[in-house]
Backbone as a ProteinNet text record, in pm:
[ID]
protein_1_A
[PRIMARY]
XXXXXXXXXXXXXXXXXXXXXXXXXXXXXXXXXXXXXXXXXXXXXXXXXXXXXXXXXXXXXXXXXXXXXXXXXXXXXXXXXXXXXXXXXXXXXXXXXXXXXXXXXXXXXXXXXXXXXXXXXXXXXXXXXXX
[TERTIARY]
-1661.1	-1642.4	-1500.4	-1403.3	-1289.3	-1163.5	-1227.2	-1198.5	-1224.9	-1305.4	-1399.4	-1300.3	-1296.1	-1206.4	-1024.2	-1013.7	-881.6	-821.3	-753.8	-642.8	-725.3	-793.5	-846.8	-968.1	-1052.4	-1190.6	-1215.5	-1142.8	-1110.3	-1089.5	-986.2	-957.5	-1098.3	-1163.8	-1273.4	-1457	-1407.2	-1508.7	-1485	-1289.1	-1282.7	-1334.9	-1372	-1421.5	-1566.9	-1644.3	-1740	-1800.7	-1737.1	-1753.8	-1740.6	-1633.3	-1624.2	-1672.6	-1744.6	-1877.1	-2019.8	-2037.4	-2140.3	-2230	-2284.4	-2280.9	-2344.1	-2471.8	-2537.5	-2459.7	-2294.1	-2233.8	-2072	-1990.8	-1864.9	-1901.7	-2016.1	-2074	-2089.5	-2182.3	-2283.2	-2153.5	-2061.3	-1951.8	-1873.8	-1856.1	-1760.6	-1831.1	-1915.5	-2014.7	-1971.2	-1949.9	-1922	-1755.4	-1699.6	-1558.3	-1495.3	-1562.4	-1523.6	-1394.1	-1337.3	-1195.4	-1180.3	-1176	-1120.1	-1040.8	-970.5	-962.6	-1010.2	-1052.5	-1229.2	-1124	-1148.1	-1090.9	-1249.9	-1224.4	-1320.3	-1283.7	-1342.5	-1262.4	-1372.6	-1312.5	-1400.7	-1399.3	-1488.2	-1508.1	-1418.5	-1303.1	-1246.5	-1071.1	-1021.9	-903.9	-881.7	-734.3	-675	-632.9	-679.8	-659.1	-779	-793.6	-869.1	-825	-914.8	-877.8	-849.4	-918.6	-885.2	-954.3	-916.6	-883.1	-936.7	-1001.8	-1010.1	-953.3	-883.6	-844.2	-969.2	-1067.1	-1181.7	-1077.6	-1082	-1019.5	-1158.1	-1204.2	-1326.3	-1382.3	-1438.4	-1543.8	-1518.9	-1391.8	-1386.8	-1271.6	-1270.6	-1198.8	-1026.4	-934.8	-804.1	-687.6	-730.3	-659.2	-744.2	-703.4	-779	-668.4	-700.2	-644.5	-592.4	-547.2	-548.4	-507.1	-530.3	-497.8	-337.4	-261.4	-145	-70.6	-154.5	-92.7	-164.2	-209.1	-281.1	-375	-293.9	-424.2	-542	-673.8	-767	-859.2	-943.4	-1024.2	-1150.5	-1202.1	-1343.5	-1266	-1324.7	-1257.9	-1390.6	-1505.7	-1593.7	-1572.3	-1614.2	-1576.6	-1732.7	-1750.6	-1879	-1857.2	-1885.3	-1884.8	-1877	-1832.2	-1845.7	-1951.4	-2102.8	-2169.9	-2277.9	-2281.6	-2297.1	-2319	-2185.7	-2120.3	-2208.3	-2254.7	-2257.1	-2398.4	-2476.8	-2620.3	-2616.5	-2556.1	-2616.5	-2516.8	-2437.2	-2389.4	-2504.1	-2561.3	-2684.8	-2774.6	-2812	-2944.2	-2935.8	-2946.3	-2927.2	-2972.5	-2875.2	-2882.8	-2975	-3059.8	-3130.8	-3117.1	-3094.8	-3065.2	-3123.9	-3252.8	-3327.6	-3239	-3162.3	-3112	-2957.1	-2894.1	-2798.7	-2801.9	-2891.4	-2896.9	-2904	-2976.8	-2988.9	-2896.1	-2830.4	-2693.7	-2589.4	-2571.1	-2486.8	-2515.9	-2689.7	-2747.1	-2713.9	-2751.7	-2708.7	-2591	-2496.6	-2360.1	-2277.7	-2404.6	-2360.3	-2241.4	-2245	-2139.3	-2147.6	-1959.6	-1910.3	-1803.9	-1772.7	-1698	-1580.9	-1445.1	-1340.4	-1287	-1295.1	-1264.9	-1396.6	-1433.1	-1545.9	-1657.3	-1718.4	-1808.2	-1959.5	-2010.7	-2129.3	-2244.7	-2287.3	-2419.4	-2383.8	-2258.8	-2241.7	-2259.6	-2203.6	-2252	-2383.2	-2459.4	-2624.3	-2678	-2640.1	-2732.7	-2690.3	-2622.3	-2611.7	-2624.9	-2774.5	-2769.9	-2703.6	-2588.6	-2517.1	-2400.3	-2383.3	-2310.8	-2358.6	-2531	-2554.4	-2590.4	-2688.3	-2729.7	-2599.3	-2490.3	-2415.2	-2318.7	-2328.3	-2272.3	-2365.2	-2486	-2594.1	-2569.4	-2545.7	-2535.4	-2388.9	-2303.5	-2171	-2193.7	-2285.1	-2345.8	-2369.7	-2480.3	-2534.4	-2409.7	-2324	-2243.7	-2135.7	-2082.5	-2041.3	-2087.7	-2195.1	-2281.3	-2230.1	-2234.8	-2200.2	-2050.7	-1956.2	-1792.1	-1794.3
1921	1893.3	1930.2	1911.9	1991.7	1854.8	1753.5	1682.9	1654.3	1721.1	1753.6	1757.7	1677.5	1671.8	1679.7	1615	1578.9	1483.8	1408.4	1280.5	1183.4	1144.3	1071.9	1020.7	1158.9	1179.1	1138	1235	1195.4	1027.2	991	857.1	738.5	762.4	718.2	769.9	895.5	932.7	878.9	826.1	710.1	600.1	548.9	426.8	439.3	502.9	534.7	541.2	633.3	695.1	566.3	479.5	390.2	239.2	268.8	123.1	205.1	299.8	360	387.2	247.9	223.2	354.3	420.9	532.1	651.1	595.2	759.4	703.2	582.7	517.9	519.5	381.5	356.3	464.1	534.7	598.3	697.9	739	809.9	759.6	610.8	540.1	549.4	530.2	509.3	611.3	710.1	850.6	853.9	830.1	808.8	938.6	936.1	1086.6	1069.9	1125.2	1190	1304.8	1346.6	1479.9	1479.3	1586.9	1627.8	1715.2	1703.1	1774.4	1821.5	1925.5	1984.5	2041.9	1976.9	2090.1	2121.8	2223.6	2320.1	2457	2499.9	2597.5	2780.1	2811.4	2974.8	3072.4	3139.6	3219.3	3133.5	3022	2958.7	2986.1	2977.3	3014.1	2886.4	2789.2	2637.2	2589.7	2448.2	2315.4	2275.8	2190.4	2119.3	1958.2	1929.8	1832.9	1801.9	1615.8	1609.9	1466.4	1452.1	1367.8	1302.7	1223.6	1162.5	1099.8	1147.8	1053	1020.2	873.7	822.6	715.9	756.3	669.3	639.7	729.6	718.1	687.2	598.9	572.7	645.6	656.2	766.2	671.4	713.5	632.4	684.4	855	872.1	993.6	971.4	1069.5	1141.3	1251.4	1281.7	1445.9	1482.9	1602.2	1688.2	1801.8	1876	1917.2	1885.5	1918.4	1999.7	2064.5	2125	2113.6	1952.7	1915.3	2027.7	2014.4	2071.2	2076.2	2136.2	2102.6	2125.3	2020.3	2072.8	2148	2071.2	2137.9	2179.5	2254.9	2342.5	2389.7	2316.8	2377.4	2403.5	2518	2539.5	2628.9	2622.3	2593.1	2674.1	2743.7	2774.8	2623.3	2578	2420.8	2434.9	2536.1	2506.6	2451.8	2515.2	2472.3	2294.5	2312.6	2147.9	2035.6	2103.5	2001.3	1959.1	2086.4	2019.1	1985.7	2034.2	1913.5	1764.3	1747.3	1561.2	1533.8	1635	1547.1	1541.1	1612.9	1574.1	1549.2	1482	1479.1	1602.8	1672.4	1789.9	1721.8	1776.8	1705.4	1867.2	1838.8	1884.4	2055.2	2078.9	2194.3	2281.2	2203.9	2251.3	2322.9	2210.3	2243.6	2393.2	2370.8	2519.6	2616.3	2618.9	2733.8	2756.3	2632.2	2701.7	2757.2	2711.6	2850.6	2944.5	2992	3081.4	3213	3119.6	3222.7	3236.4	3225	3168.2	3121	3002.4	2899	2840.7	2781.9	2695	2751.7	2761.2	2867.5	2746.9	2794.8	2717.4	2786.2	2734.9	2828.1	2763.7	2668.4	2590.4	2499.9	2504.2	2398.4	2483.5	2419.3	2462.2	2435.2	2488.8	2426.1	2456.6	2546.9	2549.9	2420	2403.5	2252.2	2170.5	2120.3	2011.5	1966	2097.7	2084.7	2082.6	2094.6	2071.2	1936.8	1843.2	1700.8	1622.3	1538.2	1482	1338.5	1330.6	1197.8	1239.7	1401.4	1438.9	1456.2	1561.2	1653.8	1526.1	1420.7	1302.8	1229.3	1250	1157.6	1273.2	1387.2	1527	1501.5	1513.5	1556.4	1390.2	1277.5	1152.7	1166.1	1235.9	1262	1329.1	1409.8	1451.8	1349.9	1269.7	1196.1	1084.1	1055	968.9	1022	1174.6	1182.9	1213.5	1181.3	1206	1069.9	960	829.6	815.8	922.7	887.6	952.2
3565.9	3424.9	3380.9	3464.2	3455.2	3340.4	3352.2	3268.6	3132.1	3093.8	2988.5	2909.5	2765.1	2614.1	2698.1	2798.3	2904	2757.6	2746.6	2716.9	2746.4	2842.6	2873	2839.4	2838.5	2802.8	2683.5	2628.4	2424.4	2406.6	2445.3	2396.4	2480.4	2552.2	2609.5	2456.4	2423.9	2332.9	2223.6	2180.7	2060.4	2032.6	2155.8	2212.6	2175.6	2202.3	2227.5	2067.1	1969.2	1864.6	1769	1778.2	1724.1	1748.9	1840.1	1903.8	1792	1786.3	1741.8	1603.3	1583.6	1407.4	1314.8	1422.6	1321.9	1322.8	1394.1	1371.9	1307.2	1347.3	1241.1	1139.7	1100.2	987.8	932.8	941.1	885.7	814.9	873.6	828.4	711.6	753.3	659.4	552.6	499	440.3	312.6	341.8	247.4	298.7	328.8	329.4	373.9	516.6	591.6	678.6	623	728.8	780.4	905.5	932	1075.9	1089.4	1266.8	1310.5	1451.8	1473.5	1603.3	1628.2	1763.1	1820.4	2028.2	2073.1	2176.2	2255.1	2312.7	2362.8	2452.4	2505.3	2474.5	2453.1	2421.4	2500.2	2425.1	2431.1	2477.7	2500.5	2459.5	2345.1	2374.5	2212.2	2175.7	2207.8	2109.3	2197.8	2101.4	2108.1	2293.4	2308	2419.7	2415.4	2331.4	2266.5	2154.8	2047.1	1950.7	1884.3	1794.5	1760.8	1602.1	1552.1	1370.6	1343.7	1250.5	1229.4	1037.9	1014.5	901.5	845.3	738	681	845.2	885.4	986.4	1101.7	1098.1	1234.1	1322.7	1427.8	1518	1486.2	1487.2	1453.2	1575.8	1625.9	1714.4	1817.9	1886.8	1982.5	2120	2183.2	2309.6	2288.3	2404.8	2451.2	2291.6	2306	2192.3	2190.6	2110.4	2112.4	1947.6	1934	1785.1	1674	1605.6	1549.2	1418.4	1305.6	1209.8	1213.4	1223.6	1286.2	1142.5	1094.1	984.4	1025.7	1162.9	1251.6	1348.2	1487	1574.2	1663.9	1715.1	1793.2	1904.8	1988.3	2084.5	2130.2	2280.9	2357.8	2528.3	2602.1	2753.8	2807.7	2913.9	2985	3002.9	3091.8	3091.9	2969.3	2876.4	2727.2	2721.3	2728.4	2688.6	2836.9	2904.8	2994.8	2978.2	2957.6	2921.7	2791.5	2651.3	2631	2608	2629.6	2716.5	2759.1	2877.5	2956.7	2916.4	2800.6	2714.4	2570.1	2523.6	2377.9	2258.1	2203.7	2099.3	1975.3	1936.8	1805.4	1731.4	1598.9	1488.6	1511.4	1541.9	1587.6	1714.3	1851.8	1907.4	1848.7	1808.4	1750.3	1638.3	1586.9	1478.5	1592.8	1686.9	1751.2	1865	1873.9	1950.3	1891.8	1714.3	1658.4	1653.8	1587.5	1555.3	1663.1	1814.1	1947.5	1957.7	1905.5	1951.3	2067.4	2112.5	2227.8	2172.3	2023	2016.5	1865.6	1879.2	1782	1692.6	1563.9	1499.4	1453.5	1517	1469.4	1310.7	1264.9	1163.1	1126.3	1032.9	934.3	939.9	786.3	774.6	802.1	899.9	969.3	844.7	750.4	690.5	593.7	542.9	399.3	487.8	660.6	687.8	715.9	776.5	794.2	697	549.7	450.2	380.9	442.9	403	516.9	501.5	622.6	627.1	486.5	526.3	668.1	678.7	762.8	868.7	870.9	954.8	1070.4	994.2	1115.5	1200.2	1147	1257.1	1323.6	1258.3	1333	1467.2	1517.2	1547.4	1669.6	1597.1	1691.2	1787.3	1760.9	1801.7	1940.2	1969.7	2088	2194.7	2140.3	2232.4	2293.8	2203.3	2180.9	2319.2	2321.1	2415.2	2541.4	2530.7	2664.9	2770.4	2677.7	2744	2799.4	2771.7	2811.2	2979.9
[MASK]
+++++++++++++++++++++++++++++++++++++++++++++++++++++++++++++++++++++++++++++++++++++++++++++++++++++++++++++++++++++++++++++++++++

């Protein structure tokens, strides 16, 4: 998994993110912009990066500086199950709760209590399972 959120990976998860109507759409929809950094537990930056602009991904790839509005970060093993299994909303709470997956930037309780966010937060998983 050593490629994991690579330059490559990322701009492959743009692809991905932006084929993906219940997670572009569903974004555009409420006119979401941010830059989402992710990255692994205990680095002192992102690994990589995504521009989400009204929903859809606009730039993606390795982390290089980038303001970050989100900032999750996860152990690789973490990250690898779930790619390989899809996170549903119940898992996800309880991997912050444990602090599997930690948030250095954004606010995770305002996005879980809007599910115009929390449902395509939650599809963004599965989504990179496929890159």
């Amino acid at each position: 998994m050593s490629d994991l959120f690579s330059d490559e990976w990322m701009k492959k998860f743009q692809q991905e993110w932006n084929n993906e109507p219940e997670l572009a759409d569903a974004l555009e929809k409420i006119e979401f912009s941010s830059v989402i950094g992710y990255g692994f537990k205990g680095d002192d930056n992102a690994t990589g990066y995504i521009t989400v602009e009204n929903g859809k991904v606009t730039d993606a790839g390795a982390f290089d500086g980038q303001e970050l509005n989100w900032d999750m970060r996860a152990d690789a093993g973490n990250w690898g199950k779930w790619l390989s299994k899809e996170l549903g909303m119940a898992g996800l709470g309880m991997a912050v709760t444990t602090g599997k997956m930690k948030f250095n930037a954004g606010d995770f309780k305002a996005m879980v209590k809007d599910p115009r966010m929390a449902t395509p937060f939650v599809k963004s998983f599965a989504v990179m399972g496929k890159v």
